[in-house]
N, CA, C and O atoms as a CHARMM CRD file, in Angstrom:
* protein
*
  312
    1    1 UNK  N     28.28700 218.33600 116.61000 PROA 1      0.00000
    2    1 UNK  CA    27.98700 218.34300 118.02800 PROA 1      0.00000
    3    1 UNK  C     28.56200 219.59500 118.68300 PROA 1      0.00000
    4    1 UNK  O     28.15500 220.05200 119.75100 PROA 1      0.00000
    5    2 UNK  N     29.40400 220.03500 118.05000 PROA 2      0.00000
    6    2 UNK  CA    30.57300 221.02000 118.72000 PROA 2      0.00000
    7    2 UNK  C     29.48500 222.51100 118.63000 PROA 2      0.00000
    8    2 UNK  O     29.33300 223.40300 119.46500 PROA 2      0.00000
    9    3 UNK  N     28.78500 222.30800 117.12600 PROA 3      0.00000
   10    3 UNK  CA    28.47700 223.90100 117.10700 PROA 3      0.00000
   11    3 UNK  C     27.00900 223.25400 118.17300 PROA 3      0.00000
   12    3 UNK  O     27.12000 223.50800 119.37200 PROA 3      0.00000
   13    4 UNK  N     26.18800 222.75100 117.89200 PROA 4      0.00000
   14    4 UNK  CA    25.19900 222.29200 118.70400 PROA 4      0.00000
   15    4 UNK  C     25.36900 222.51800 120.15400 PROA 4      0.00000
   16    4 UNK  O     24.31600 222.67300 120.77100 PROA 4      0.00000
   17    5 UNK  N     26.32400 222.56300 120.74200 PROA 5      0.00000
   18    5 UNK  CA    26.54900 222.80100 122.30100 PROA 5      0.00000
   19    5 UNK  C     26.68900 223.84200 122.82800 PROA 5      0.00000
   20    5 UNK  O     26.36100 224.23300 123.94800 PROA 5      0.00000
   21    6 UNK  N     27.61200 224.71500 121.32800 PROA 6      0.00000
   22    6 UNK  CA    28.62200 225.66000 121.88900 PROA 6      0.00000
   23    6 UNK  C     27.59900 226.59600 122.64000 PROA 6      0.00000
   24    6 UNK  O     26.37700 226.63400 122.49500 PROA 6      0.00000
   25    7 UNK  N     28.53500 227.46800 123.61900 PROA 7      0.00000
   26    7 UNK  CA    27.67900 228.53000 124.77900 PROA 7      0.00000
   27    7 UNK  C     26.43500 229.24300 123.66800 PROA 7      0.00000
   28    7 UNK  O     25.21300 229.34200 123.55700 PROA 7      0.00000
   29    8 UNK  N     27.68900 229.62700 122.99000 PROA 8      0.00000
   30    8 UNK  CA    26.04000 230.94600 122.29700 PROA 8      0.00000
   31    8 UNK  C     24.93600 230.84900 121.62900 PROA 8      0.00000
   32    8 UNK  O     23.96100 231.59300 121.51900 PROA 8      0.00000
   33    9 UNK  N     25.33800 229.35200 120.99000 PROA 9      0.00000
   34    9 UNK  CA    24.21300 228.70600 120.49100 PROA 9      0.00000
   35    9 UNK  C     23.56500 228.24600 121.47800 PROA 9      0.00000
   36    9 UNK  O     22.42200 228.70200 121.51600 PROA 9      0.00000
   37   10 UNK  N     23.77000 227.64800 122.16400 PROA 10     0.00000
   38   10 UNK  CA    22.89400 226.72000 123.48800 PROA 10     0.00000
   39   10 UNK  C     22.21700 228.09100 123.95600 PROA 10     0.00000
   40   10 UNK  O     20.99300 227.99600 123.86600 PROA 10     0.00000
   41   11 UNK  N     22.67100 229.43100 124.46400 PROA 11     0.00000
   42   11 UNK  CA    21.90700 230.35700 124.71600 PROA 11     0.00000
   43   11 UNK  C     20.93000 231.01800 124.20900 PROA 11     0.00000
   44   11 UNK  O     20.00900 231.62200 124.75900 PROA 11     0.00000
   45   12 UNK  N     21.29900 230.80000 122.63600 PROA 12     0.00000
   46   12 UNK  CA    20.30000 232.01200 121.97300 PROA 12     0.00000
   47   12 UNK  C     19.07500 230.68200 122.01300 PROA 12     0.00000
   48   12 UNK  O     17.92100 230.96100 122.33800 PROA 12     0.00000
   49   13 UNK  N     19.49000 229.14800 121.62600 PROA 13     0.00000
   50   13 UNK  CA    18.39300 228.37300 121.86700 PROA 13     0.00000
   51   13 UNK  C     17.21400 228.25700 122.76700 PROA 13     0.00000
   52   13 UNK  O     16.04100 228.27300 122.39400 PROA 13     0.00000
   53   14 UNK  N     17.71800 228.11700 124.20500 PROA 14     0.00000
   54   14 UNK  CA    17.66600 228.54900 125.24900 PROA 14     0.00000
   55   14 UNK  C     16.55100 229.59600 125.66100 PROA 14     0.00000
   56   14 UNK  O     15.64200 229.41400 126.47100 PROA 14     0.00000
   57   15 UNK  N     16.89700 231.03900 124.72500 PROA 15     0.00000
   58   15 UNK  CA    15.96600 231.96100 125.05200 PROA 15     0.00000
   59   15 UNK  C     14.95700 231.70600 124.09700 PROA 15     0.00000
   60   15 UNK  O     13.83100 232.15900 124.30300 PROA 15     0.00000
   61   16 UNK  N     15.26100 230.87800 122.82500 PROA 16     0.00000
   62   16 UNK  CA    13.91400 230.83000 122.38700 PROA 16     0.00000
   63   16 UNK  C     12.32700 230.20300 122.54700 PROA 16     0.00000
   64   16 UNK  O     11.15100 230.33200 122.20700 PROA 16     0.00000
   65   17 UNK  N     13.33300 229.39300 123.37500 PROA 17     0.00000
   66   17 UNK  CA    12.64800 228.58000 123.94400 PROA 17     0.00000
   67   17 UNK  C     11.39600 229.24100 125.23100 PROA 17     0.00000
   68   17 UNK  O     10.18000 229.16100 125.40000 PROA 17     0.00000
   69   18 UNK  N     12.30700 229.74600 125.77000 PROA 18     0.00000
   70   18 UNK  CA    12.35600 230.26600 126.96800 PROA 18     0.00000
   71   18 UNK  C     11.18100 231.65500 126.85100 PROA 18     0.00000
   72   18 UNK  O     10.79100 232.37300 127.77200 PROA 18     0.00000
   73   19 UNK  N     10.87600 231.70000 125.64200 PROA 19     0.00000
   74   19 UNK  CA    10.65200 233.27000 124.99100 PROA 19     0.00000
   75   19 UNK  C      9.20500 232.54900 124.15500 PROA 19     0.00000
   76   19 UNK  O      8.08600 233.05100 124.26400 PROA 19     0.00000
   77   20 UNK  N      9.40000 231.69800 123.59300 PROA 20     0.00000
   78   20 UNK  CA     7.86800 231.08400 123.21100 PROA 20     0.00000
   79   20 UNK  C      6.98100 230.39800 124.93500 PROA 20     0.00000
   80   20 UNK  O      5.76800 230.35300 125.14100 PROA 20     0.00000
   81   21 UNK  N      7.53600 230.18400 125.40800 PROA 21     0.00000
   82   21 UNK  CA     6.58000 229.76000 126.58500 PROA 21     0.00000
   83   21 UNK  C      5.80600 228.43900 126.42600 PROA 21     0.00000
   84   21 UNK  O      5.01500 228.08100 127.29800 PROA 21     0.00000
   85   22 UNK  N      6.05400 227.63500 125.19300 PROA 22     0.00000
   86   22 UNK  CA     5.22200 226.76200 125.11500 PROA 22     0.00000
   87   22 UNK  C      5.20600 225.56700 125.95400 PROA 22     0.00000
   88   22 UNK  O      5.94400 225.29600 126.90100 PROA 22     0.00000
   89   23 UNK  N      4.10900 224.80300 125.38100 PROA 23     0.00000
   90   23 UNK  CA     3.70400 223.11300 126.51400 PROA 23     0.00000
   91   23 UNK  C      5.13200 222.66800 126.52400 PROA 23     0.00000
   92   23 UNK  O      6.09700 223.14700 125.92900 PROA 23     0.00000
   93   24 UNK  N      5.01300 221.20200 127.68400 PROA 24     0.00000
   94   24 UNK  CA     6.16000 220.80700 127.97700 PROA 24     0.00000
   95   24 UNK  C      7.25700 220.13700 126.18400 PROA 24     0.00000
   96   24 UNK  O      6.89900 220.17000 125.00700 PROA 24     0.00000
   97   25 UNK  N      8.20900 219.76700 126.64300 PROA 25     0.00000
   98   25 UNK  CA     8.67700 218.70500 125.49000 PROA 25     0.00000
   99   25 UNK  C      8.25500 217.35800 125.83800 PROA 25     0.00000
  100   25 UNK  O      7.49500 217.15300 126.78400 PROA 25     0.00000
  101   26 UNK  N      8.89400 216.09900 124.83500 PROA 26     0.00000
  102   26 UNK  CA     8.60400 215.10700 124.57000 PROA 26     0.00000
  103   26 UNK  C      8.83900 214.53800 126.23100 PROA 26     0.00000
  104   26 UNK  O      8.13500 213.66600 126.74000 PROA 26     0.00000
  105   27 UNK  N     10.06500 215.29100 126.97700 PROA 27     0.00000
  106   27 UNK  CA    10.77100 214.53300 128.61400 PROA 27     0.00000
  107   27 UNK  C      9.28200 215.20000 129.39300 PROA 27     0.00000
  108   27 UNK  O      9.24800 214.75500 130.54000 PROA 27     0.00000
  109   28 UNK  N      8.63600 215.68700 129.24500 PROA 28     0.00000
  110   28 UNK  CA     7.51600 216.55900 130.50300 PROA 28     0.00000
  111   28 UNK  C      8.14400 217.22200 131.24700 PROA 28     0.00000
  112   28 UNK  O      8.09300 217.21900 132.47700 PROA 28     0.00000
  113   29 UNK  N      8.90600 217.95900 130.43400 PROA 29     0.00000
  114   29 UNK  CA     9.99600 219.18100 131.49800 PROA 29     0.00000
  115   29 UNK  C      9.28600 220.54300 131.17400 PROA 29     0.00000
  116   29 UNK  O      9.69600 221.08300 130.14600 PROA 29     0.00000
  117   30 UNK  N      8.36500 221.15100 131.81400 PROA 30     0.00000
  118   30 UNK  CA     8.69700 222.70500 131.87700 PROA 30     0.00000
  119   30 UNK  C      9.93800 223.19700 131.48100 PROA 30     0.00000
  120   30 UNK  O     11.06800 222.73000 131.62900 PROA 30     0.00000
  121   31 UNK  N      9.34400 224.71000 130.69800 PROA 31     0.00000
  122   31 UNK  CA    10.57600 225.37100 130.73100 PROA 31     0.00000
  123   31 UNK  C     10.90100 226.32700 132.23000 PROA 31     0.00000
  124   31 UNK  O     11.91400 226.99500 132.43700 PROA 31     0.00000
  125   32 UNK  N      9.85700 226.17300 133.04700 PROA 32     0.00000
  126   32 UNK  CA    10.29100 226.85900 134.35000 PROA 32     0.00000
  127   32 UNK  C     11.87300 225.53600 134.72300 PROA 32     0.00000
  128   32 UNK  O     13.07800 225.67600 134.93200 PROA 32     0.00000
  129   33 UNK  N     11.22200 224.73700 134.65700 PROA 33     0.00000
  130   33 UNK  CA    12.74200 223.16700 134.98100 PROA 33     0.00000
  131   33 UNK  C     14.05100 223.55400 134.18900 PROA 33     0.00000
  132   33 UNK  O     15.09600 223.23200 134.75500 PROA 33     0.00000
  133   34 UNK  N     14.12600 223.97400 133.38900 PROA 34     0.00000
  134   34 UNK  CA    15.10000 224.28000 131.97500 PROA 34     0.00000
  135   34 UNK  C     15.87900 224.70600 132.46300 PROA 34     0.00000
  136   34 UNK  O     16.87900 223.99300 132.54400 PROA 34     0.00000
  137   35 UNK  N     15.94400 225.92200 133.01700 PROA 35     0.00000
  138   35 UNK  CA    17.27800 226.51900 133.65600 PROA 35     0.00000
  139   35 UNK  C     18.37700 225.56100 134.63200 PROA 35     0.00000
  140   35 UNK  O     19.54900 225.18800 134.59800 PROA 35     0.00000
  141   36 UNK  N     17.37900 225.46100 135.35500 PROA 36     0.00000
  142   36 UNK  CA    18.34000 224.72400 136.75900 PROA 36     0.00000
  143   36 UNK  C     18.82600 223.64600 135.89400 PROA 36     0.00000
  144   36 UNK  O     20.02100 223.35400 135.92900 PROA 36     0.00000
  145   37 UNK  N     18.16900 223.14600 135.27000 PROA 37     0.00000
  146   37 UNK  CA    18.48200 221.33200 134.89000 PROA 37     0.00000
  147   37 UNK  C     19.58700 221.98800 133.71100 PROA 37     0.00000
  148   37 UNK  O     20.53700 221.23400 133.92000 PROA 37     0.00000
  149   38 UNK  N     19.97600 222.76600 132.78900 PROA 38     0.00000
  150   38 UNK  CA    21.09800 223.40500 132.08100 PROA 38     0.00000
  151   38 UNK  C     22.29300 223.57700 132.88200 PROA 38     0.00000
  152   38 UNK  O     23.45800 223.59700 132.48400 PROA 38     0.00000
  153   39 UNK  N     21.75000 223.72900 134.33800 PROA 39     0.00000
  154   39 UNK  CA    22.67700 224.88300 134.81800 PROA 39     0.00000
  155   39 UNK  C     23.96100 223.05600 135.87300 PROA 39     0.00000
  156   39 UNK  O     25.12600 222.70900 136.06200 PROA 39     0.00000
  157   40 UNK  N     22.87500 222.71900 136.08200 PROA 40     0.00000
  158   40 UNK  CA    23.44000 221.06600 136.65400 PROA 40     0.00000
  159   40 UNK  C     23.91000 220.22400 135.81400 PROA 40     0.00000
  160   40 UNK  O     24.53500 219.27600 136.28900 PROA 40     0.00000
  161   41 UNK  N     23.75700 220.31200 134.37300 PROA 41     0.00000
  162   41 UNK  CA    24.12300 219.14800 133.89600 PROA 41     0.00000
  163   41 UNK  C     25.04000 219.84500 132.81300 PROA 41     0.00000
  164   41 UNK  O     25.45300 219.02600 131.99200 PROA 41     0.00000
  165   42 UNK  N     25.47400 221.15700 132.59100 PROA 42     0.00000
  166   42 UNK  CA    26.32100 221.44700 131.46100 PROA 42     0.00000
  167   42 UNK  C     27.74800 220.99800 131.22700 PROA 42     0.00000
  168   42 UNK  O     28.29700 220.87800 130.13200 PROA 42     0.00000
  169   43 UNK  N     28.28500 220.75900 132.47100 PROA 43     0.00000
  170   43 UNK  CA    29.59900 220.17400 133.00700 PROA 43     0.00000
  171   43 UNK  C     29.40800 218.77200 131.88900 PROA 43     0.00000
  172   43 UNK  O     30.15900 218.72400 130.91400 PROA 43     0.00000
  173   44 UNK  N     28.66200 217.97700 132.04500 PROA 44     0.00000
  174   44 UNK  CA    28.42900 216.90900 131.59700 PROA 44     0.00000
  175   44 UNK  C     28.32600 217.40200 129.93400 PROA 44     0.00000
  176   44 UNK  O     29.31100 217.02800 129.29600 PROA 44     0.00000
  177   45 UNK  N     27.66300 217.90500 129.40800 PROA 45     0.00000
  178   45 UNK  CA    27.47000 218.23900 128.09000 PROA 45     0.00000
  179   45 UNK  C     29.05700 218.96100 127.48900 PROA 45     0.00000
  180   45 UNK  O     29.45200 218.56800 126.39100 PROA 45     0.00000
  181   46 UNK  N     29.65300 219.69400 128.03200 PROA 46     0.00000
  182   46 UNK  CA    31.20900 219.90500 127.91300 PROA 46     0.00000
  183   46 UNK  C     32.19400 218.97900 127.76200 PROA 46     0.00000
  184   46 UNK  O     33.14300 219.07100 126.98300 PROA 46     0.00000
  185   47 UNK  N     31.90700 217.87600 128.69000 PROA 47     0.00000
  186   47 UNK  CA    32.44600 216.54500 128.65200 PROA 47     0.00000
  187   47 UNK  C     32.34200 215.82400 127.63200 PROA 47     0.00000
  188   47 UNK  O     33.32800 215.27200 127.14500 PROA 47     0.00000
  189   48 UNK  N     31.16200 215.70800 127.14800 PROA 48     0.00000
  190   48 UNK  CA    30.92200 214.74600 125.99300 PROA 48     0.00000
  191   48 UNK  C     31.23700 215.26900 124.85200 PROA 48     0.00000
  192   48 UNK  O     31.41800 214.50500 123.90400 PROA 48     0.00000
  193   49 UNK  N     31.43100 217.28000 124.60300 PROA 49     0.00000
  194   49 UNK  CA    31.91700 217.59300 123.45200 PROA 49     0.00000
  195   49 UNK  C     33.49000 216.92600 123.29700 PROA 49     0.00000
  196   49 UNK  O     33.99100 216.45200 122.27700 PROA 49     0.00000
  197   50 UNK  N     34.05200 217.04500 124.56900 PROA 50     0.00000
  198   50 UNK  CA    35.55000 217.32800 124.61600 PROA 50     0.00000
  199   50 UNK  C     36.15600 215.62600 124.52600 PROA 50     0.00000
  200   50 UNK  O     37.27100 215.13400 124.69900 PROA 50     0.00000
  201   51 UNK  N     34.90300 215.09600 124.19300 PROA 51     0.00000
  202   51 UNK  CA    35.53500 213.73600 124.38500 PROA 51     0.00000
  203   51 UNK  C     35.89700 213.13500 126.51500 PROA 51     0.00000
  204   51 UNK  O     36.49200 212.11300 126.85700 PROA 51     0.00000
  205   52 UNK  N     35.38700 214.02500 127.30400 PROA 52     0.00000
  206   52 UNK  CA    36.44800 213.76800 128.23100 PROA 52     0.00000
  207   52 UNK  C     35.31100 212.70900 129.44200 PROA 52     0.00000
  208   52 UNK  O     35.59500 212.27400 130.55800 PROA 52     0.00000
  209   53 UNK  N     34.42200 212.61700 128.89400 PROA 53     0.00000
  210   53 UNK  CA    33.48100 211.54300 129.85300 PROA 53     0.00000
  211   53 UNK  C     33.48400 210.29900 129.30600 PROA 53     0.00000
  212   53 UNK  O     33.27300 209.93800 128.14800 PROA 53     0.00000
  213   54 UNK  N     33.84900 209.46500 130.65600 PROA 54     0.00000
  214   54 UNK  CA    33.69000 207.56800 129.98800 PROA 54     0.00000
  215   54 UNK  C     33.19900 207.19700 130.86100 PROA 54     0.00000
  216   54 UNK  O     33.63800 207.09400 132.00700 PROA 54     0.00000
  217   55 UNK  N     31.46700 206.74500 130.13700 PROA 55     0.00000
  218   55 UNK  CA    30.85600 205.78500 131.14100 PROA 55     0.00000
  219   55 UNK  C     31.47100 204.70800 131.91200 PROA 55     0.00000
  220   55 UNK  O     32.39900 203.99100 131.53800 PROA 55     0.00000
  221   56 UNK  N     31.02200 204.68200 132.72400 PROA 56     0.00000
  222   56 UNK  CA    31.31600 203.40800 134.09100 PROA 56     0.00000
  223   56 UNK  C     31.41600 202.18600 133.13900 PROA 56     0.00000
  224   56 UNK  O     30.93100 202.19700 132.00700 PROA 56     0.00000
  225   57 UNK  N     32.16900 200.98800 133.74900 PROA 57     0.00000
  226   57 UNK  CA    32.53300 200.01200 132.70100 PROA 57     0.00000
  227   57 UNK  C     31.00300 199.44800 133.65200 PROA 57     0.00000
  228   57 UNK  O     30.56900 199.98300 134.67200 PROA 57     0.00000
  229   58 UNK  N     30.41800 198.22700 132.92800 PROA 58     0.00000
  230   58 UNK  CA    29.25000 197.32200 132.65200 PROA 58     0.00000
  231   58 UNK  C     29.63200 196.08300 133.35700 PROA 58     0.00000
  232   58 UNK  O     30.45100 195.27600 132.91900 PROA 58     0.00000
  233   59 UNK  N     28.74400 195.93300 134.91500 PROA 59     0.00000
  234   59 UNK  CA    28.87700 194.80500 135.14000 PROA 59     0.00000
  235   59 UNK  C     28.48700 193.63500 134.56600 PROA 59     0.00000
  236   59 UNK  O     27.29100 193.55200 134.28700 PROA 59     0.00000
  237   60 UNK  N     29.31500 192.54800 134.27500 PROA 60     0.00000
  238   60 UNK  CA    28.94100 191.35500 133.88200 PROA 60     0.00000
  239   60 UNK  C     28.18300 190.07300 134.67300 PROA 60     0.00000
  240   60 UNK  O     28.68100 189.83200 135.77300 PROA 60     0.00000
  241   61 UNK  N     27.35100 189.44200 134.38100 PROA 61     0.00000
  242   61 UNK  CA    26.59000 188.38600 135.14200 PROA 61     0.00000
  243   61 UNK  C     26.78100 187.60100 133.94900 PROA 61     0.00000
  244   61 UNK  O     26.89300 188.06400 132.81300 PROA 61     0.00000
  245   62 UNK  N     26.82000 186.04500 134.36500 PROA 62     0.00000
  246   62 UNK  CA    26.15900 184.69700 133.38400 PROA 62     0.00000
  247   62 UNK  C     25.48300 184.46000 134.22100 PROA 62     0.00000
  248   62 UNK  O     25.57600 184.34200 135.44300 PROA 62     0.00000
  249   63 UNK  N     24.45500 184.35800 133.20300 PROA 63     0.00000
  250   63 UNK  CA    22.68100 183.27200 133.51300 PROA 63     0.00000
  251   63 UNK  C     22.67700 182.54400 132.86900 PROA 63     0.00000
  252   63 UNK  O     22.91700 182.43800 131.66700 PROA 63     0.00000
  253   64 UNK  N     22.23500 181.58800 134.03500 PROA 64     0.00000
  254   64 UNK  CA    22.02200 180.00700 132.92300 PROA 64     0.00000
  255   64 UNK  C     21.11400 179.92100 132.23100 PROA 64     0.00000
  256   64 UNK  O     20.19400 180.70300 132.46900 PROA 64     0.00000
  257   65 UNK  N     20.98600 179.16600 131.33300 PROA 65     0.00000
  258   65 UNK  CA    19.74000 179.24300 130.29500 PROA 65     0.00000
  259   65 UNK  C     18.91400 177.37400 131.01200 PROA 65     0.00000
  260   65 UNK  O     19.50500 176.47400 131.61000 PROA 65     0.00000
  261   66 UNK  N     17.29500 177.46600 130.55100 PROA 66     0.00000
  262   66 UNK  CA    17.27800 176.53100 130.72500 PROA 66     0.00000
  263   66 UNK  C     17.11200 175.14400 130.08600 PROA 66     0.00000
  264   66 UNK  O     16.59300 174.07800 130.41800 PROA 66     0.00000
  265   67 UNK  N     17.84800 175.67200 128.91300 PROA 67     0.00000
  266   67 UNK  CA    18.35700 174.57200 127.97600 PROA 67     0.00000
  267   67 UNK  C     19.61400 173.99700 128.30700 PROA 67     0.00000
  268   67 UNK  O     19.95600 172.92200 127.81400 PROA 67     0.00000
  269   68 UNK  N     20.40100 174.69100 129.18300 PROA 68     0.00000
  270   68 UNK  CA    21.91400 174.47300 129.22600 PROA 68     0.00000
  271   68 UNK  C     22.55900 175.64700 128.40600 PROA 68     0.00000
  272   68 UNK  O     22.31800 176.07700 127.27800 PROA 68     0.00000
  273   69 UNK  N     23.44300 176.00400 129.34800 PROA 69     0.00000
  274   69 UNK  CA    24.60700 177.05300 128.62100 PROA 69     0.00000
  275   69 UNK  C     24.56100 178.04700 129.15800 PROA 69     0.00000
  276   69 UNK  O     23.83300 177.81600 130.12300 PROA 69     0.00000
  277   70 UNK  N     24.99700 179.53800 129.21700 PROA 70     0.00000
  278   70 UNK  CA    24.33100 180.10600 129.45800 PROA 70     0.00000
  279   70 UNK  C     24.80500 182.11700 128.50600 PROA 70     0.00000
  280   70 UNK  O     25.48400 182.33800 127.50200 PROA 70     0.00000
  281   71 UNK  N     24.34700 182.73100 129.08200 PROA 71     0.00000
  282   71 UNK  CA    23.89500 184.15600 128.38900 PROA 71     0.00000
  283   71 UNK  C     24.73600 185.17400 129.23600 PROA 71     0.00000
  284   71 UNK  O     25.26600 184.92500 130.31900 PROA 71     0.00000
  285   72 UNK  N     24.76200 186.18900 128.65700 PROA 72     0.00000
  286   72 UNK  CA    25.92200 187.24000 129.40100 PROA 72     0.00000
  287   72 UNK  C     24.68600 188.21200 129.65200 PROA 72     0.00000
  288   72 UNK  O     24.04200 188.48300 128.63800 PROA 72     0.00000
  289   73 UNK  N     24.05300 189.04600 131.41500 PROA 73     0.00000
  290   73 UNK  CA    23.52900 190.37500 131.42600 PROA 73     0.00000
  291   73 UNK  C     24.23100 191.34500 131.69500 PROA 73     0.00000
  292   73 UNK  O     25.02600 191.16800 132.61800 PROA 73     0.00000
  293   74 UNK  N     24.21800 192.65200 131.04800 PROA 74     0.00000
  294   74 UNK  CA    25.13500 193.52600 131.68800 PROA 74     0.00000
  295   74 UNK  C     24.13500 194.43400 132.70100 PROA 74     0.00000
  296   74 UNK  O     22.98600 194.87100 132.63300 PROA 74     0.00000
  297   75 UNK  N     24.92900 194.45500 133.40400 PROA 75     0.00000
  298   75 UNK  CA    24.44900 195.65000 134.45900 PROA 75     0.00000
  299   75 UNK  C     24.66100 196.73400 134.65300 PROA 75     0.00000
  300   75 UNK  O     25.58400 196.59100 135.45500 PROA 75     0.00000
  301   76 UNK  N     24.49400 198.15100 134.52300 PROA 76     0.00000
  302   76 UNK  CA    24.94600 199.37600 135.07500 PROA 76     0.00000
  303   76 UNK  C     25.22100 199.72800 135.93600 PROA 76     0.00000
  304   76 UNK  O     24.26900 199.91500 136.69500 PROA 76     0.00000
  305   77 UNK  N     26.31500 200.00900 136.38200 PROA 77     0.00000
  306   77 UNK  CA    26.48200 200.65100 137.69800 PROA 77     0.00000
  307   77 UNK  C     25.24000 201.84700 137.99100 PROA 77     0.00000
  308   77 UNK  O     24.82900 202.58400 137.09500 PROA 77     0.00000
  309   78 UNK  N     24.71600 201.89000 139.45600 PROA 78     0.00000
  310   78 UNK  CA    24.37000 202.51700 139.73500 PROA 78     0.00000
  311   78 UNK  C     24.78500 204.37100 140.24600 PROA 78     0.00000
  312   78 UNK  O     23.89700 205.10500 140.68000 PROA 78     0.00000
């Protein structure tokens, strides 16, 4: 994951991308979108190398079942 992220790799990737011009990817992102959306979310991608991001803990609900008993949903924080 570490070499996968790192700056110079993510860059030279980046331009190749950037440098073929092709159709969108599998998300329907332009590469005109690519930059900005790199440029907003890398903080986050640093985080997850470094270990230093922890998702929000998972709200818990019980639902009853209608047999009796019941089931755990988790919820995401928004």
């Amino acid at each position: 994951m570490e070499k996968a992220v790192a700056i110079k790799n993510a860059m030279r990737a980046f331009k190749r991308v950037e440098a073929t011009n092709r159709a969108t990817g599998v998300d329907g992102m332009r590469i005109e979108e690519l930059r900005p959306c790199l440029k907003e979310h890398w903080l986050m991608v640093e985080a997850l190398v470094t270990r230093a991001y922890g998702p929000a803990p998972v709200r818990r609900v019980e639902i009853s079942k209608p047999t009796g008993g019941a089931r755990l949903l988790g919820c995401p924080p928004q």
